[in-house]
N, C-alpha and C positions, 0 to 999 in steps of 0.2 A: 377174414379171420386173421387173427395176429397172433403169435408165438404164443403169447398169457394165455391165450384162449385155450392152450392145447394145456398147459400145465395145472387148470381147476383142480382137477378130479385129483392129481399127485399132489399135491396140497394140501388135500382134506385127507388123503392117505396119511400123511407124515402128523398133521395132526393129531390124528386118529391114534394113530401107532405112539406117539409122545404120552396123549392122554394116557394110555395103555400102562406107560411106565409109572408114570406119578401124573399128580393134578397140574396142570397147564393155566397160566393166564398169560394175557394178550401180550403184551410188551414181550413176556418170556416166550413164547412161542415165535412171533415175529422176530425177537432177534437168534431163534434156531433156527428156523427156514433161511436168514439169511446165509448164517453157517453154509448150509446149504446150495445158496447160488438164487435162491427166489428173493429177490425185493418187494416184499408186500406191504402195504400201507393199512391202518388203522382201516380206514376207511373201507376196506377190502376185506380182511379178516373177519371185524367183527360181525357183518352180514354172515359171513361162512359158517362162524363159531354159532350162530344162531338159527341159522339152517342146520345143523348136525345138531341143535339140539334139539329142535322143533320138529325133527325126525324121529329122535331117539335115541342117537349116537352118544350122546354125551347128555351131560346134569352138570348143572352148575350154581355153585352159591355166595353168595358174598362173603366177604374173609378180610379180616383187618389186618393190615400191616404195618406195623407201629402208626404211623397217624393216617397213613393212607387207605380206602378201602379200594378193593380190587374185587373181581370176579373170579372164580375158580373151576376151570373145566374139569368133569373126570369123566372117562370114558363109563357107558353102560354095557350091559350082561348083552344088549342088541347089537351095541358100538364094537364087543370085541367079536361076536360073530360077523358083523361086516366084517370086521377087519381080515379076519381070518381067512373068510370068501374072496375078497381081495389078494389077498395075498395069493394066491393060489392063481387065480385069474393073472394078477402080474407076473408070477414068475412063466406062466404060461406063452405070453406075450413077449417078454423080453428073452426070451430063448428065440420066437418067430423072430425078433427084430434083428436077434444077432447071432442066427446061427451063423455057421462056417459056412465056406466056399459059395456063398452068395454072392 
């Protein structure tokens, strides 16, 4: 296992949480995760973006942007109860990971 392996799951978090705000597509979200510190490629993402939707997490539709068309993720009423559960679960973890005088 290699380092990526371990960051999946915090990926489809930050997605998730993106969706949450506004509608997300690919290019736009790939260049926040970079933000970020994650270098994700097309090729990576859009599997993901379609897993979370094919779950339930998200809906998406096609949307034209002046001559380009694109796809548009929004988070669903399921997507933000993950999300939610999630959260919760993380901040649980990241307190084990980094309490004091360990």
């Amino acid at each position: 296992m290699n380092d990526k392996d371990l960051y999946g799951g915090l990926i489809r978090l930050h997605v998730l949480h993106h969706a949450g705000e506004e509608p997300i597509f690919g290019l736009g979200i790939i260049e926040e995760l970079r933000r970020h510190g994650y270098e994700i490629s097309a090729g990576t993402l859009y599997p993901m973006l379609h897993g979370l939707e094919r779950r339930g997490y998200l809906l998406s539709r096609p949307e034209q942007s002046g001559k380009r068309a694109r796809r548009v993720y929004e988070i669903t009423p399921v997507g933000r109860e993950a999300l939610a559960d999630a959260k919760i679960k993380v901040k649980e973890l990241f307190g084990e990971l980094f309490e004091e005088g360990r």
